[in-house]
NUROGU-481146 format. One record per atom (N, C-alpha, C): residue number from 1; atom name; x, z, y. Coordinates in steps of 0.001 Angstrom, whole numbers, padded with zeros to 6 digits. Layout:
N
REC    k   a        u        w        v
REC  NUM  CA        X        Z        Y
...
//
This chain:
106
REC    k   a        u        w        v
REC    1   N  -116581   055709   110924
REC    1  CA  -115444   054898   110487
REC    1   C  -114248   055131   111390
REC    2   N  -113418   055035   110596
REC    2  CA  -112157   055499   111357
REC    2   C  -111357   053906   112413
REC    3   N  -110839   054250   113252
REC    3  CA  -110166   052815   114437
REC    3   C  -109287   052831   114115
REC    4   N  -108294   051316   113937
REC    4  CA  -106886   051384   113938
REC    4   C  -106573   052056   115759
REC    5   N  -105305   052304   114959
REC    5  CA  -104188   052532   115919
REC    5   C  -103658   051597   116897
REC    6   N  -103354   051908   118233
REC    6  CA  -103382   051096   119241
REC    6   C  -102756   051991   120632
REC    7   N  -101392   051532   120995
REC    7  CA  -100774   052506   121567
REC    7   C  -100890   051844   123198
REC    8   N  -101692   052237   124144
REC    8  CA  -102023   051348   125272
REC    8   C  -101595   052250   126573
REC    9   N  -100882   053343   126639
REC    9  CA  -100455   054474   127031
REC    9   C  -099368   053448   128176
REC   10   N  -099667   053689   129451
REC   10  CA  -098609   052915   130406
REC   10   C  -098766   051272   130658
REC   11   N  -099674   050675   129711
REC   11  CA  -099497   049331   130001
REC   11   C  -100312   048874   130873
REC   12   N  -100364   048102   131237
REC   12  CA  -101234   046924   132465
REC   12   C  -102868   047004   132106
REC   13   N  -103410   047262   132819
REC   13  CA  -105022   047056   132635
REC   13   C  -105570   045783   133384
REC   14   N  -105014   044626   132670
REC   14  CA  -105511   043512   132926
REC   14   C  -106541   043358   133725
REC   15   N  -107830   043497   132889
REC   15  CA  -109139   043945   133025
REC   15   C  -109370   044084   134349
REC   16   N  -108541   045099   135218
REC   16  CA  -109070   045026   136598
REC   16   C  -109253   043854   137396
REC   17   N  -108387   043084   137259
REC   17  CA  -108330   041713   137315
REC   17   C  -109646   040937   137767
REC   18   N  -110259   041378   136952
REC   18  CA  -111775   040635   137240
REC   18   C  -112749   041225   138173
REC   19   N  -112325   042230   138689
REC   19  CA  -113296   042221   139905
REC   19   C  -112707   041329   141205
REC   20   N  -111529   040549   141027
REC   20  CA  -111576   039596   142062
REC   20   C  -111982   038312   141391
REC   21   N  -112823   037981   141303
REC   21  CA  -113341   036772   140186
REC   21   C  -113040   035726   141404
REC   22   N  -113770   035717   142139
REC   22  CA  -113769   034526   142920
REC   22   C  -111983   034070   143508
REC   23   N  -111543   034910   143498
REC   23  CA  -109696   034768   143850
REC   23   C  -109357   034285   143003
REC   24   N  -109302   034653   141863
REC   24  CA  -108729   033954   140550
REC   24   C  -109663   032699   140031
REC   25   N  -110625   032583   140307
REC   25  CA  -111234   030740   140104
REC   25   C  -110966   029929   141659
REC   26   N  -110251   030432   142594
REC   26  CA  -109735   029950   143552
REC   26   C  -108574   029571   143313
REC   27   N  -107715   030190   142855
REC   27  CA  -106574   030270   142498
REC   27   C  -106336   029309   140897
REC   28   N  -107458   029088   140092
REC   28  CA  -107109   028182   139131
REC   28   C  -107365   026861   139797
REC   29   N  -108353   026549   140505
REC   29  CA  -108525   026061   141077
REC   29   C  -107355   025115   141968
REC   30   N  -106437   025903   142560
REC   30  CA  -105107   025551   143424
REC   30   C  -104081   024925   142366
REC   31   N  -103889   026226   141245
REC   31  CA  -103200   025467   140210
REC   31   C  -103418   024420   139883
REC   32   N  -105029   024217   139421
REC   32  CA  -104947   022753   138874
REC   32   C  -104700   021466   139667
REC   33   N  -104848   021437   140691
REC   33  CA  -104380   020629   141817
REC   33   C  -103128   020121   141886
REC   34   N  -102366   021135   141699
REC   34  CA  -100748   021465   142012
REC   34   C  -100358   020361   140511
REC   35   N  -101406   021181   139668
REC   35  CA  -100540   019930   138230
REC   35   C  -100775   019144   137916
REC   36   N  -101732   018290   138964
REC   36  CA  -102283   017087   138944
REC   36   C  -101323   016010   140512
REC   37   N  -100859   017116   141116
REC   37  CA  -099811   016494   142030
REC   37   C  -098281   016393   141730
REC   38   N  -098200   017445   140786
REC   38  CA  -097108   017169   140185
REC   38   C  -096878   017674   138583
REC   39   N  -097166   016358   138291
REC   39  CA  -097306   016490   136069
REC   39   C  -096654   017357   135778
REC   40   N  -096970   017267   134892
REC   40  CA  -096245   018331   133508
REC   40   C  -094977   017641   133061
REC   41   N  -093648   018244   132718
REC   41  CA  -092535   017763   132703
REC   41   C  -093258   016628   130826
REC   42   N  -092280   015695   130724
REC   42  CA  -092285   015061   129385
REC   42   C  -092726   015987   128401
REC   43   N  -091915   017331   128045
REC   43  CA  -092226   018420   126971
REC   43   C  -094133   019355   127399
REC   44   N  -094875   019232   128147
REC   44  CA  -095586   019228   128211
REC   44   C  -095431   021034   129399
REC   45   N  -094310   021120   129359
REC   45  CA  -093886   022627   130805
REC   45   C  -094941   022090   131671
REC   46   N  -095620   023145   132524
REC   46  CA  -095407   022703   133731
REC   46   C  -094586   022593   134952
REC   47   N  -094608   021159   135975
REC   47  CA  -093408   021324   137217
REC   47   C  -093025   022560   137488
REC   48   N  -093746   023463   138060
REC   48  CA  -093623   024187   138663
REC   48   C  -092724   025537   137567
REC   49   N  -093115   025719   137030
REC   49  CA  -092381   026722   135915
REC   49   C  -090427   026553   135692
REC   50   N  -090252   024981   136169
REC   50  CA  -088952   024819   136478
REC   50   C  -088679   025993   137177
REC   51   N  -089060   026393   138249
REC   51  CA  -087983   026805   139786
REC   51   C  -087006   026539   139995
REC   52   N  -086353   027400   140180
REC   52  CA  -084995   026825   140989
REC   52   C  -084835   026124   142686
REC   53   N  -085888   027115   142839
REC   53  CA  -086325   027521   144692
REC   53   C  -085656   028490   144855
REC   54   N  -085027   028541   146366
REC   54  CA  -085088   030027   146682
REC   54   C  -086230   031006   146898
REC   55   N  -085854   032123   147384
REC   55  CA  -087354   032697   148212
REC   55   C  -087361   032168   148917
REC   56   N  -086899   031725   150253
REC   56  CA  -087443   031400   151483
REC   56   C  -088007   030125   151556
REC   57   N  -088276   029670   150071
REC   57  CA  -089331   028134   150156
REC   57   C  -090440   028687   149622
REC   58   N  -090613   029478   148886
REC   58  CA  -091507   030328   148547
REC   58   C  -092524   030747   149936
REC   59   N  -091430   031827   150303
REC   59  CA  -091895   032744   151339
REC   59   C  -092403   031832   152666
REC   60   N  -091800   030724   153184
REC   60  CA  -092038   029725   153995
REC   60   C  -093526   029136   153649
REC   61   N  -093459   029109   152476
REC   61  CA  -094970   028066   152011
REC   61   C  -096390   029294   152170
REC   62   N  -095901   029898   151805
REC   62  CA  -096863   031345   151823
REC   62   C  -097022   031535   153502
REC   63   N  -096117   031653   153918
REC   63  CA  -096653   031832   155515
REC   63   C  -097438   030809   156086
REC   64   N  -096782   029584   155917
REC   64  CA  -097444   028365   156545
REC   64   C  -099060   028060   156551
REC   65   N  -099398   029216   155243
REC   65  CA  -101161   028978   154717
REC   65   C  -101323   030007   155209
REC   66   N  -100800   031246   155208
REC   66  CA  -101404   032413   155972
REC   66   C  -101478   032034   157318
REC   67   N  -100624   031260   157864
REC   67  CA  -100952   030875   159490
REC   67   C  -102099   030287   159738
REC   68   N  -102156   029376   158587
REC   68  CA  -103901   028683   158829
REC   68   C  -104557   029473   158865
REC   69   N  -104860   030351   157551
REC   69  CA  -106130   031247   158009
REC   69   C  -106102   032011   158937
REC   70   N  -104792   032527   159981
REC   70  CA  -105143   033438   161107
REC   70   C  -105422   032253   162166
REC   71   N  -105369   031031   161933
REC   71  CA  -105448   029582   163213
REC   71   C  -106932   029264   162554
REC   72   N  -107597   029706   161490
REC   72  CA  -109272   029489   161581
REC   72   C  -109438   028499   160254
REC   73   N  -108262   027780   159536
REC   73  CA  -108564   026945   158742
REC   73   C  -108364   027221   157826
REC   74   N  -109474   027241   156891
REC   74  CA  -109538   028103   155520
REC   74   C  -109371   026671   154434
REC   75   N  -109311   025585   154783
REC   75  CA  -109270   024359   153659
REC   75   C  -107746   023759   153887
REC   76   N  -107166   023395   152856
REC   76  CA  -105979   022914   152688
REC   76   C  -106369   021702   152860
REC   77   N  -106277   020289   153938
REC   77  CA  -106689   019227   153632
REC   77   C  -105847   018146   152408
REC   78   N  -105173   018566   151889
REC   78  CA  -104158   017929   151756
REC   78   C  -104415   018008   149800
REC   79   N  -104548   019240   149537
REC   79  CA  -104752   019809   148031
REC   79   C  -106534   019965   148102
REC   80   N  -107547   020598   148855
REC   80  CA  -108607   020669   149174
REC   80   C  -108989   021980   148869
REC   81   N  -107884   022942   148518
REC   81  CA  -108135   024303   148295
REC   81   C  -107915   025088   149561
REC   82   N  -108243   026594   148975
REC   82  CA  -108295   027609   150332
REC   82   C  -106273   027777   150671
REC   83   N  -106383   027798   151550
REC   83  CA  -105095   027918   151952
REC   83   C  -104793   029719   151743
REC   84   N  -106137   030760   151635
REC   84  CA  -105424   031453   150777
REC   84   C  -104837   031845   149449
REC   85   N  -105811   030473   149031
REC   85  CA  -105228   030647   147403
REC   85   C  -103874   029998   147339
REC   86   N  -103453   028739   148163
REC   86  CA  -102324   028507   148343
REC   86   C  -101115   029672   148437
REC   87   N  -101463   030751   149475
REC   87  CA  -100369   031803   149564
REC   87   C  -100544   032553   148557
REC   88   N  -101327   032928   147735
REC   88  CA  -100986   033622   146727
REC   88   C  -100774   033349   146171
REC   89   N  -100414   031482   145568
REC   89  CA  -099836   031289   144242
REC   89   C  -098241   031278   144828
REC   90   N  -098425   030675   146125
REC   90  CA  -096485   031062   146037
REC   90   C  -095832   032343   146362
REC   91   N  -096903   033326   146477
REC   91  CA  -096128   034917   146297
REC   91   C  -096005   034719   145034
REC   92   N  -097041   034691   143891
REC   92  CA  -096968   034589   142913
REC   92   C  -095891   033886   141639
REC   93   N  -095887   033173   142584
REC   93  CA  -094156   031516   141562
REC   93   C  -093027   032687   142072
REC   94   N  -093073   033029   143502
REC   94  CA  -092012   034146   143877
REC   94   C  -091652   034726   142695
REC   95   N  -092583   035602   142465
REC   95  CA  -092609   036760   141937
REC   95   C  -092387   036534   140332
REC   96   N  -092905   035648   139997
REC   96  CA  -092686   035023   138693
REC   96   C  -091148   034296   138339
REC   97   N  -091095   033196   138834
REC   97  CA  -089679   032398   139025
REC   97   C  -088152   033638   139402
REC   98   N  -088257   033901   140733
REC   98  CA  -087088   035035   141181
REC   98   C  -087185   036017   140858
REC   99   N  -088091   036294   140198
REC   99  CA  -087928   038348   139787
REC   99   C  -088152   038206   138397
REC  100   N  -087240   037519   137866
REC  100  CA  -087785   037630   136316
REC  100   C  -087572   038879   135772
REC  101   N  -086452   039492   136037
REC  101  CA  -085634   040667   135399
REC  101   C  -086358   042275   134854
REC  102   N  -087861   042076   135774
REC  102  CA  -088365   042979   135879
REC  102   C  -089107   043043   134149
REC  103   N  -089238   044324   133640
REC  103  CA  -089648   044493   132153
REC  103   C  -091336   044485   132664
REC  104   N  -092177   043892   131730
REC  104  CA  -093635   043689   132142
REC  104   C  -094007   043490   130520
REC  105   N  -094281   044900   130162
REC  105  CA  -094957   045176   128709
REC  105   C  -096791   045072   129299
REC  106   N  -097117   043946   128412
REC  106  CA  -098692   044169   128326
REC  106   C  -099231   044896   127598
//
């Protein structure tokens, strides 16, 4: 039998994605925290999807958890997540929020 057509030439291989499994259920993990500390706007957005941060609140928050884990403390007491999943979601809002401009065909 013949396959449709499907032009996947250059795009994102998601998929790799999942060999960090445990990062990314760490990391939903952080999220869900985050939108339970701060709701979902009335229209059902989430806070955070606002921005209208600079980088350097970004980049500040990201260091502050990377300092923990080089100071030994891998638990956020505060959210109860890993403080590295903390820094990678705010590289991540970074990268998302301030760099929109960038073209990202899936």
């Amino acid at each position: 039998p013949m396959a449709a057509l499907r032009d996947n030439e250059g795009k994102a291989k998601l998929s790799q994605l999942l060999g960090f499994k445990r990062a990314m259920v760490e990391l939903a993990r952080h999220t869900t925290q985050g939108r339970i500390k701060y709701p979902d706007t009335p229209d059902g957005q989430p806070n955070w999807s606002l921005g209208g941060k600079p980088d350097e609140e970004y980049l500040d928050a990201a260091l502050r958890h990377i300092t923990e884990v080089v100071c030994g403390n891998e638990v956020d007491p505060e959210s109860g997540t890993e403080h590295i999943s903390a820094a990678i979601w705010n590289l991540m809002a970074l990268q998302t929020l301030n760099r929109p401009n960038k073209k990202t065909d899936l």
